[in-house]
NUSEMI-445603 format. One record per residue: x, y, z of N, C-alpha, C in turn. Coordinates in steps of 0.1 Angstrom, whole numbers, plus 5000, padded with zeros to 4 digits. Each point is the difference from the previous one (the first is absolute). Layout:
<atoms>
XYZXYZXYZ ...
</atoms>
This chain:
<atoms>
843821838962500350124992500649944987 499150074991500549924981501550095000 500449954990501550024990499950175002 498550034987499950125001499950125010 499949955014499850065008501249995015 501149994991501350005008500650125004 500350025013500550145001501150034995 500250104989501350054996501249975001 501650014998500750015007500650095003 500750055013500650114999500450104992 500849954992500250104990498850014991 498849984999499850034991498650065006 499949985018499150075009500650135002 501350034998501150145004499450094988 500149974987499650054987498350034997 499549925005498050004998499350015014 500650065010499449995013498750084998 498849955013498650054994500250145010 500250035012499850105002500450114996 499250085004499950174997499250065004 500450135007500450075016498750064992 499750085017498850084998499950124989 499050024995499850174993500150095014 500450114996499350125009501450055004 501149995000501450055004500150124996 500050065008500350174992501650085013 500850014992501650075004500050104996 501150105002500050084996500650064989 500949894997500849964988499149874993 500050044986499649874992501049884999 499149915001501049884996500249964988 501649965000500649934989499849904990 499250024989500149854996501250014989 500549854998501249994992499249874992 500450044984499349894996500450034980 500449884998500449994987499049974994 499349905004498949884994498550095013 499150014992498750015007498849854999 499649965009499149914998498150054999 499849954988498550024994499149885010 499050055009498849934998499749854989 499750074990499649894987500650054989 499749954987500150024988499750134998 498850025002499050124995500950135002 500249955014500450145008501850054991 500949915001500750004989500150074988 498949964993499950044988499350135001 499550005009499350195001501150135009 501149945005500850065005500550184994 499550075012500350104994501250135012 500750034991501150035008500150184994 499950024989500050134993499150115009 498850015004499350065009500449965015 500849945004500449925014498549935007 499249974992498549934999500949855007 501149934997500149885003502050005000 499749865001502049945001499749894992 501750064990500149894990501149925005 500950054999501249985002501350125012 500549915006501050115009500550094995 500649984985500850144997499150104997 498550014994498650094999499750055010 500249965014499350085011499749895013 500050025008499549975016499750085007 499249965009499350105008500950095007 501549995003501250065005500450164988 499949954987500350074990498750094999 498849934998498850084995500150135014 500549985010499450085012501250114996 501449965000500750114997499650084990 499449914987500350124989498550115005 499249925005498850084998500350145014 500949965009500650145010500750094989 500849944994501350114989499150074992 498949954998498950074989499450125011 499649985006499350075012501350195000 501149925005500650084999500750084993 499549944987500750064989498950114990 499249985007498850024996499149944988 500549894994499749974989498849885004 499649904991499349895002500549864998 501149984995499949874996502249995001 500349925007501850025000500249874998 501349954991500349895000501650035008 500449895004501750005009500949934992 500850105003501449924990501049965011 501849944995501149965005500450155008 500150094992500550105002499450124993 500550155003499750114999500249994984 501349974994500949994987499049914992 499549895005499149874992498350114997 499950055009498650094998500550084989 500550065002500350124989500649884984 500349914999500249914992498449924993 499049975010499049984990499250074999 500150145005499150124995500350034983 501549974999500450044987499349894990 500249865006500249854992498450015000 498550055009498849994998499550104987 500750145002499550084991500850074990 501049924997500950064987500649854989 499550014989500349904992501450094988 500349924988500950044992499250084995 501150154994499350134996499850075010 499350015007499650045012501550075003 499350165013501750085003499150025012 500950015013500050065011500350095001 500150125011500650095001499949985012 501450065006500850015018499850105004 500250065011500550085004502349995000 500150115000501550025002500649875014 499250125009500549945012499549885010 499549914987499349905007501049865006 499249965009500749845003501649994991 500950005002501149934989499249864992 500349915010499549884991499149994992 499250095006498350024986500650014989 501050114999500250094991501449884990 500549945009500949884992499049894997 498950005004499049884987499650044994 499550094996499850094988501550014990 501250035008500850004986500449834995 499849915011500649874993498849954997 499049895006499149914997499150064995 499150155003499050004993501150044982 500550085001500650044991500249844984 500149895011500749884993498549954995 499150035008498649974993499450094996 500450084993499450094989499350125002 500550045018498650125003501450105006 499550114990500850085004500050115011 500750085007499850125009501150114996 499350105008500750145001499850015017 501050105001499750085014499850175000 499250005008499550175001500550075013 499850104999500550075018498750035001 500149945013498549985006499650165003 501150105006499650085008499650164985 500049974991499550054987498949934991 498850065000499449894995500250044980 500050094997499850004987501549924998 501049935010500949844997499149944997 498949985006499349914999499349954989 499450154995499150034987500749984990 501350014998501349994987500049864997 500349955010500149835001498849934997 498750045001498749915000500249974983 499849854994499850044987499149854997 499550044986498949874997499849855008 501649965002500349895005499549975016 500450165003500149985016498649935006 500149885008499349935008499649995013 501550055006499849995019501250154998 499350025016500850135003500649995015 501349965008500149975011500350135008 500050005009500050145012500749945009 500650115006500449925015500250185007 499249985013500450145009499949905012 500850065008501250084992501149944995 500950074992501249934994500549935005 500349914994501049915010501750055000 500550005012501250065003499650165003 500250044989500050174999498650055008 498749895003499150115006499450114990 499850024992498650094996499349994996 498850055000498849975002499150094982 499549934997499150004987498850045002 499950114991498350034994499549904996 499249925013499649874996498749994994 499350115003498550024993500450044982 501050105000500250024987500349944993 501049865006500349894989499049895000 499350015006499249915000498650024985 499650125006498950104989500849974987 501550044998500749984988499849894993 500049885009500449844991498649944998 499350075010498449924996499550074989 499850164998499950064987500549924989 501549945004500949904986498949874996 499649955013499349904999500849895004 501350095009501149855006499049985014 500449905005500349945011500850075013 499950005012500950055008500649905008 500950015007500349895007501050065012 499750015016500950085009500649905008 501250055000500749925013500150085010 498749945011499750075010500449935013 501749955000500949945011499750135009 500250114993501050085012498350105013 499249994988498850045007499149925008 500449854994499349895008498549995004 499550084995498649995000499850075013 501050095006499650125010500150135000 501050034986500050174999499150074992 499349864992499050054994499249934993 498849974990499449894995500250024985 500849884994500250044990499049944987 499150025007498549934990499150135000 500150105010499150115001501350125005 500750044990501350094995498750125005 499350034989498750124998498849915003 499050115001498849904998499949964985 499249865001500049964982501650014998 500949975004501750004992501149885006 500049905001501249945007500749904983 500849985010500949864988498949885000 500549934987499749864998500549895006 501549975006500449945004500550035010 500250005013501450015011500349885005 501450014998501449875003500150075015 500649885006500250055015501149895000 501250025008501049935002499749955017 499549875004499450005018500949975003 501449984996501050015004500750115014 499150114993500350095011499250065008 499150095003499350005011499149905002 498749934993499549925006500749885005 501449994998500749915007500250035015 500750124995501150065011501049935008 500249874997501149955008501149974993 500250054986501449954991500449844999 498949915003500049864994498949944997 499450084992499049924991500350114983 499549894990500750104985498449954997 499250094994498950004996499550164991 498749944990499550144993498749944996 499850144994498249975000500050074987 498349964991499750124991498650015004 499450095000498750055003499550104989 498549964996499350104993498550005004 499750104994497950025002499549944987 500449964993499849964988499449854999 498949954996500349835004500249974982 499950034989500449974990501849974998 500250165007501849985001500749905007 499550015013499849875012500149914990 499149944998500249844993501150054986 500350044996501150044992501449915009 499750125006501849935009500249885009 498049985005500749855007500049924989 499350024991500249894992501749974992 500550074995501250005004500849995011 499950035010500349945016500449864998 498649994996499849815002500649904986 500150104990500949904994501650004999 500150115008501350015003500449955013 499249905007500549955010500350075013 499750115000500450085013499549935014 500650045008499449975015500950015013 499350055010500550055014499849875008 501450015010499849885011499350025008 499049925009499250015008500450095012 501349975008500750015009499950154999 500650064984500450145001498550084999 499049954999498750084998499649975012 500149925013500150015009501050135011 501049974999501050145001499050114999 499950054983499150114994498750045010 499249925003499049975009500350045009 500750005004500250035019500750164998 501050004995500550144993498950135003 498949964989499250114998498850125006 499849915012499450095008500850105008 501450024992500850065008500650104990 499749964989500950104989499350144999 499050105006500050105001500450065015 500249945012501050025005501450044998 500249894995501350034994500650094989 498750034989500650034992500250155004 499250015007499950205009501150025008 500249855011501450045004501550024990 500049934993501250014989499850154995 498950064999499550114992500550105007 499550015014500750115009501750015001 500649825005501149995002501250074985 499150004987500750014990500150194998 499050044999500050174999500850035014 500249975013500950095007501349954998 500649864992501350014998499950064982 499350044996500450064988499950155002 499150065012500450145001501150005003 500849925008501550045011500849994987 499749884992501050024986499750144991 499150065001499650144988501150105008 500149975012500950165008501649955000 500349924996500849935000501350094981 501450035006500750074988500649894990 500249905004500349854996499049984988 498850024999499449984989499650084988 499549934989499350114990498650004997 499849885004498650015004499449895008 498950015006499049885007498950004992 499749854998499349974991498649945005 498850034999498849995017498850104990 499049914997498950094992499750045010 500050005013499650085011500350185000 501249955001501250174996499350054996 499950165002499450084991500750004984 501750015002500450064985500549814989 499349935007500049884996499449934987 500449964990499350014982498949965005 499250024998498249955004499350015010 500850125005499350015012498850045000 499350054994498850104997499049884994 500649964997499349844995499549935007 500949975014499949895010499050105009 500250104999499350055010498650014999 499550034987498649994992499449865005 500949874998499249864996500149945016 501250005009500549935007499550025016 499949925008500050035012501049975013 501249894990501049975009500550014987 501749925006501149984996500949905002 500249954993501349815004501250045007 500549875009501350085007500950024989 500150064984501350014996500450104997 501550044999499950114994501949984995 500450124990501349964995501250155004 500550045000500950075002501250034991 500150064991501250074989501050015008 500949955003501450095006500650104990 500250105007500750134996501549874990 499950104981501249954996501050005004 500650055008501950035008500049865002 499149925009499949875001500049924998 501349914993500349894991499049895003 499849914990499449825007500549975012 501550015001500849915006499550075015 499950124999499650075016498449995000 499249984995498449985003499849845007 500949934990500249885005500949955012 500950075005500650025016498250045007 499950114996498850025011498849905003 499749894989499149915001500649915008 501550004997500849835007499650095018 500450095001500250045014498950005004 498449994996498449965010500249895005 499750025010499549865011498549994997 499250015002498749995002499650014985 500150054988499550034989500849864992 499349894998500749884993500250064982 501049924998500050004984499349914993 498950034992499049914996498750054995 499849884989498850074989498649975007 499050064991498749965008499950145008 499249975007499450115008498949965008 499050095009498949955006500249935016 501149965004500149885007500450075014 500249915014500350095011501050075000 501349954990501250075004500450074989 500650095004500450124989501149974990 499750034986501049924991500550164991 501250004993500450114994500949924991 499850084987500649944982500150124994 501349964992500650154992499849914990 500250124989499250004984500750104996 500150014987501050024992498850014985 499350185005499550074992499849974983 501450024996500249994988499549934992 500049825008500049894992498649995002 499350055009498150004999499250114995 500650094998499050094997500550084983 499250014991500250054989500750154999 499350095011500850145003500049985012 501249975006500050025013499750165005 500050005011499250195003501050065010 500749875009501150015007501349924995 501150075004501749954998500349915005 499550055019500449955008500349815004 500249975009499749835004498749995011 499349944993498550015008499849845006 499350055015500249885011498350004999 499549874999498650025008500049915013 498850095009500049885015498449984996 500249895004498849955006499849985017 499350075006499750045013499349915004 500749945013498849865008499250055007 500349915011499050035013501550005015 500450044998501450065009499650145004 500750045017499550125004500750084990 499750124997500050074989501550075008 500150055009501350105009500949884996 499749885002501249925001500849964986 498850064986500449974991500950134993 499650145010500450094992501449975010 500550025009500849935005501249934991 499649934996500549914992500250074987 499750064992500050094992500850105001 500250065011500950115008501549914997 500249935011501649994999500449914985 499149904998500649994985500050084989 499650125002500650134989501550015006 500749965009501250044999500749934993 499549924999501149914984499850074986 499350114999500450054991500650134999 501150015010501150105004501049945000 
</atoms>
């Protein structure tokens, strides 16, 4: 045996080993690959690498066959064609703005959208030169007042966040495309089950939907992930391409999680759906409040709305306590739940409840009161109202 033809040494047989296992493995879950560095065939293949159409693998942070399989499900269910994945729900809604708004350029909000949306818009985008306004979603000629030369993207969100109401979403939609804006929905709370927000009407959906998978396609409250999805492949390459020079990218592990998640998230999202309308009717009959807040409800802001577009509903809903009701007593009745944790987020098995403080989020507030929202798990529902029952006595 020549020089050349020495067998390796360990270490360096552990790193270049020849085998590799059969084709044909089929599970029921896809496998993981984790990979910073992809290895090319040859040169050629290299240099022809194409990653933009998911035709090929360039590099780990562009895509693996782990990533390509999620985004192409989130698209499925989002109804769109083409999704890229972000860190988080907050990071999506962050390069929807950074792909299609330059300086000059003005957004417009909704009132009652995301907080945090609504605070990058007043600091960063603000510090780079693109301005915004906010409109009340649940008026469209807000909407029409607000549109002006500048305007470029238009964000939505049904339903509100916190407050729950639900938007003439065909009407603002028709409005900003007539403008010749952009639309862009944050469709967390519909999740790609209450309704499709690419075919709103026939011929009518948004341009963009952000999805936070943080929460239902998670469902377990430990994975932080987001998506953007469009039908568009011009716009598509718009935002991955900024995607990609902004470095984004999901851990293997957590699009694994995601993966396994998802053939479960219309289960779940129907059980949350049920479990949430019978604890928001027990709270409508209830003298303790001033209102329940549930596009479900008949006398609920958008109800007529939700009812037109929607086929379900998210486990959330928010509750006004009647004013006699100081902070200090709304907040006894949260400390005294056992079963209802204190904690943000939503979507997950166990039931979380957060007070809010109207004032400081909403431009006209509509209520006085101190407003609680729950988010409803997967807990027997008697055992939650239960639990609801004697912790109102701490506010006596």
């Amino acid at each position: 045996m020549g020089q050349d033809d020495a067998a390796p040494s360990a270490a360096t047989a552990l790193i270049h080993h020849s085998y590799v296992p059969p084709a044909g493995f089929e599970a029921v879950q896809p496998p993981v690959h984790k990979a910073s560095t992809v290895i090319f065939p040859n040169t050629q293949a290299l240099l022809a690498r194409g990653w933009k159409d998911k035709s090929g693998y360039s590099y780990g942070l562009l895509g693996t066959p782990t990533t390509y399989i999620l985004e192409e499900r989130i698209a499925t269910l989002e109804g769109g064609l083409q999704t890229v994945l972000m860190p988080s729900g907050l990071a999506a809604v962050t390069l929807v703005d950074l792909a299609l708004l330059r300086a000059g350029d003005e957004v417009l909000i909704p009132d009652n959208a995301y907080g945090p949306g609504k605070d990058l818009a007043r600091t960063e985008l603000a510090r780079w030169g693109i301005s915004h306004r906010f409109y009340d979603p649940m008026d469209v000629a807000s909407l029409a007042a607000a549109l002006s030369p500048a305007t470029r993207l238009v964000w939505l969100e049904a339903a509100g966040s916190v407050t729950m109401e639900f938007p003439d979403l065909p009407a603002l939609i028709r409005l900003a495309r007539a403008h010749g804006a952009l639309t862009a929905l944050d469709n967390t709370w519909g999740a790609g089950i209450a309704f499709n927000a690419f075919d709103i009407e026939p011929g009518l959906g948004v341009d963009v939907s952000v999805h936070a998978l943080t929460k239902y396609p998670s469902g377990g409250a430990d994975v932080l992930m987001g998506s953007v999805t469009t039908r568009d492949e011009s716009l598509h390459l718009r935002i991955k391409s900024t995607h990609m020079r902004m470095g984004y990218g999901v851990a293997a592990n957590d699009v694994e999680l995601m993966l396994r998640s998802l053939p479960t998230l219309a289960l779940r999202y129907h059980a949350h759906d049920e479990a949430a309308r019978r604890l928001a009717q027990w709270w409508a009959g209830r003298a303790e409040v001033a209102a329940v807040l549930h596009p479900a409800l008949l006398d609920a802001p958008g109800h007529a709305a939700w009812q037109r577009l929607c086929s379900a509903s998210a486990g959330l809903f928010s509750v006004v306590f009647d004013e006699r009701y100081s902070a200090a007593q709304v907040h006894a009745f949260i400390d005294a739940l056992r079963l209802f944790k204190i904690g943000y987020s939503w979507a997950g098995p166990m039931s979380l409840v957060v007070p809010y403080e109207l004032s400081s989020m909403r431009s006209k507030p509509a209520w006085p009161g101190v407003l609680v929202r729950f988010s409803v798990g997967l807990e027997s529902v008697d055992d939650l109202l239960a639990d609801l029952a004697q912790a109102l006595e701490a506010l006596r």
